[in-house]
C-alpha positions as CSV (number, residue, x, y, z in Angstrom):
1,X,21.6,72.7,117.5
2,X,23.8,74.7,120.2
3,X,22.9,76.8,122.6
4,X,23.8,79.1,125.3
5,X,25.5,76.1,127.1
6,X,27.9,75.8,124.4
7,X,27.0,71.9,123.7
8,X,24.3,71.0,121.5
9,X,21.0,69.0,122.5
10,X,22.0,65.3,121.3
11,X,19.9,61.9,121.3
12,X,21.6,59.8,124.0
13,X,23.4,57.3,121.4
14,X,25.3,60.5,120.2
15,X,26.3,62.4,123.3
16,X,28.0,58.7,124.8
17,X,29.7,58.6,121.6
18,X,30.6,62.4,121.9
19,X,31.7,61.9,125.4
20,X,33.6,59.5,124.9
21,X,35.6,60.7,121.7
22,X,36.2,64.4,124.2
23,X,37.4,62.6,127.4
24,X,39.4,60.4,125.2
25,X,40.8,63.4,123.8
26,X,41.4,64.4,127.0
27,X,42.8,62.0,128.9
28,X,45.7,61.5,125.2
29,X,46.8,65.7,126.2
30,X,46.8,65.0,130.3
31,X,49.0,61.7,129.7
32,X,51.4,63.3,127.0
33,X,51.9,66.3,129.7
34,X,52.4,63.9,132.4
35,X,55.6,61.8,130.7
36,X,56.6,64.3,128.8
37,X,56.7,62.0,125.7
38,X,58.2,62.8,122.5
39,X,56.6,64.7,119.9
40,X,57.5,62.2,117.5
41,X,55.9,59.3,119.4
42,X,53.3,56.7,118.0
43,X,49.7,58.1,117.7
44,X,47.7,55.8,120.0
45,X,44.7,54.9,117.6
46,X,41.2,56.4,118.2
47,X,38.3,55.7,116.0
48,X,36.9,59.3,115.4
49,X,33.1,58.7,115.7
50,X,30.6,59.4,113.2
51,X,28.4,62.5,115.5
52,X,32.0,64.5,114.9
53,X,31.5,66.7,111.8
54,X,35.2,67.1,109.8
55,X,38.1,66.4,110.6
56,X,39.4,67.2,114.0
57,X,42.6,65.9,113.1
58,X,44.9,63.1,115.2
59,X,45.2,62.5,118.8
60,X,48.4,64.1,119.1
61,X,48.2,66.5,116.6
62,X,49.0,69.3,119.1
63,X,51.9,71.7,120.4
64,X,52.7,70.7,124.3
65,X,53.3,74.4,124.9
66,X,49.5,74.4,124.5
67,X,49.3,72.7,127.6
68,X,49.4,75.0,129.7
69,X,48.9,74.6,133.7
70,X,46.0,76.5,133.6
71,X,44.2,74.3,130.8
72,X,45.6,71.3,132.6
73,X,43.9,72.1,135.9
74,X,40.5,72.9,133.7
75,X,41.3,69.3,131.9
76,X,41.2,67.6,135.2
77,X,38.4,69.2,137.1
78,X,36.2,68.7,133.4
79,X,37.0,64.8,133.5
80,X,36.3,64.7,137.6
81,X,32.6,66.1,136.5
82,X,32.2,63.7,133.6
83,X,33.6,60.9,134.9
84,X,30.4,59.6,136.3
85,X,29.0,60.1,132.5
86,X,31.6,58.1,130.7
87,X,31.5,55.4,133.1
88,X,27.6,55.1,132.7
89,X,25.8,55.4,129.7
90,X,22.8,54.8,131.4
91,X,23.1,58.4,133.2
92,X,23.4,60.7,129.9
93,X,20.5,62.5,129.4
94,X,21.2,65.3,126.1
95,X,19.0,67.8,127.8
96,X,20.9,67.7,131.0
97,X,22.2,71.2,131.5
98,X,25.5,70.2,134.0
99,X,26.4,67.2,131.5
100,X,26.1,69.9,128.1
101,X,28.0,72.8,130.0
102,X,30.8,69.9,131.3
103,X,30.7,69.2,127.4
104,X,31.0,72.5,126.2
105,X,33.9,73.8,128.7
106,X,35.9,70.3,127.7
107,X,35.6,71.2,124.4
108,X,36.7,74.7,124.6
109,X,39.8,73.9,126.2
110,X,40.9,70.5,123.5
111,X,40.0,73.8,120.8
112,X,42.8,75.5,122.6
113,X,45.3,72.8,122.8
114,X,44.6,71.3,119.7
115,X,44.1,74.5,117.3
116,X,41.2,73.0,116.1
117,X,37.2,73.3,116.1
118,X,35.8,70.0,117.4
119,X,31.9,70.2,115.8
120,X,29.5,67.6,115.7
121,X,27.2,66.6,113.3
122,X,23.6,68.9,113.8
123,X,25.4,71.7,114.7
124,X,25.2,75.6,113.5
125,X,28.9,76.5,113.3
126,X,31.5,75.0,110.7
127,X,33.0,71.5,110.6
128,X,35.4,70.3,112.7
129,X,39.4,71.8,111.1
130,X,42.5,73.4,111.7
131,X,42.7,77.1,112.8
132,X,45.4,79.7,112.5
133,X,45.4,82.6,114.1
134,X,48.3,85.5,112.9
135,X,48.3,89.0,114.0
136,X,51.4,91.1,113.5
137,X,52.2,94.5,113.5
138,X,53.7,96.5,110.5
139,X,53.9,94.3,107.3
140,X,56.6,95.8,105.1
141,X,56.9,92.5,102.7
142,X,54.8,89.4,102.5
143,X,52.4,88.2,105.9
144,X,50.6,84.6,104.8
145,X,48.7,82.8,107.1
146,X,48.4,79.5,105.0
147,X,51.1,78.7,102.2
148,X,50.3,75.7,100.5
149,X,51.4,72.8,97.7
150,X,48.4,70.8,97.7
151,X,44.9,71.5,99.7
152,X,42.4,68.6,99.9
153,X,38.8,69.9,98.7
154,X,37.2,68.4,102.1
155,X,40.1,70.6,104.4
156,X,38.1,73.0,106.9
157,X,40.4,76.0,108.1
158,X,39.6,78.9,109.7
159,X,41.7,81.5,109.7
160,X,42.3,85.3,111.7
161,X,45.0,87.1,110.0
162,X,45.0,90.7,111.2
163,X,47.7,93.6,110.7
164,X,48.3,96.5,112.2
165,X,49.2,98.9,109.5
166,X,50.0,97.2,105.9
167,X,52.8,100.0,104.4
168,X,53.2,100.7,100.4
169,X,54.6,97.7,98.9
170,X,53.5,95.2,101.8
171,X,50.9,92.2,101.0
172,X,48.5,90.7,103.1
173,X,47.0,86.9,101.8
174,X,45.1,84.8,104.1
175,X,45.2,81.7,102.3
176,X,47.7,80.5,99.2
177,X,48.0,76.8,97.3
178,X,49.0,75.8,94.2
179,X,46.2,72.8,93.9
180,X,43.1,72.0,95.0
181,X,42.6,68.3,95.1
């Protein structure tokens, strides 16, 4: 269950696993900004743990621009603090408050550059999946947040979609597919 720290209370099998699947994470975003690689480079492989509820998609399954220097700088001084953590299992403790608000702020920032919720399993807020944010101003034809062939039954989105003034003849729809598989 999460808290006001923003990470939740985990047995100490868990949070290594956690920990290391987020400073993984981190370290894939903090490498890609450093060479500047190609967006259409080979996904290095990451088995996504079983504490991580959903799906919270592939290690490079993000937009560069979302790395921003700000975010970078937070990346780098998160890892400095967990470093000791990931290096020794031994140390974790799931009730230590510096390790669970280290945990929380890392995972706020990988939501950011990945677009994504990263939950894990125990936890009271919805499964790990894609989010889409889309405010505009005046719609005078069609606004869609989602559009859609085929939509897997298991896929966890969740999605803003705000307007500012919706004028006669305009339509709003969050979410559109054709299937559901």
């Amino acid at each position: 269950m999460s808290d006001v720290l923003g990470f939740p209370v985990m047995a100490a099998s868990a949070l290594t696993q956690a920990i290391g699947f987020l400073y993984r994470r981190a370290e894939v975003v903090l490498d890609r900004r450093a060479a500047r690689r190609r967006p259409d480079e080979v996904e290095p492989s990451q088995q996504i743990p079983a504490v991580v509820a959903g799906d919270p998609g592939g290690v490079l399954d993000f937009d560069p621009r979302n790395v921003t220097d700000e975010r970078v700088q937070r990346l780098e001084a998160l890892l400095e603090e967990l470093g000791q953590y990931a290096e020794q299992d031994s140390s974790v403790d799931g009730r230590d408050e510096r390790l669970r608000r280290a945990m929380g702020g890392l995972r706020n920032v990988l939501e950011e550059v990945y677009q994504r919720r990263i939950t894990f399993v125990g936890e009271d807020r919805p499964s790990s999946g894609r989010r889409i944010v889309t405010k505009v101003g005046d719609v005078h034809g069609v606004s869609r947040a989602l559009k859609a062939r085929r939509v897997s039954s298991t896929a966890s989105f969740d999605i803003e979609h705000t307007a500012e003034v919706v004028h006669p003849g305009g339509e709003m729809t969050s979410v559109e597919f054709d299937e559901l598989n």
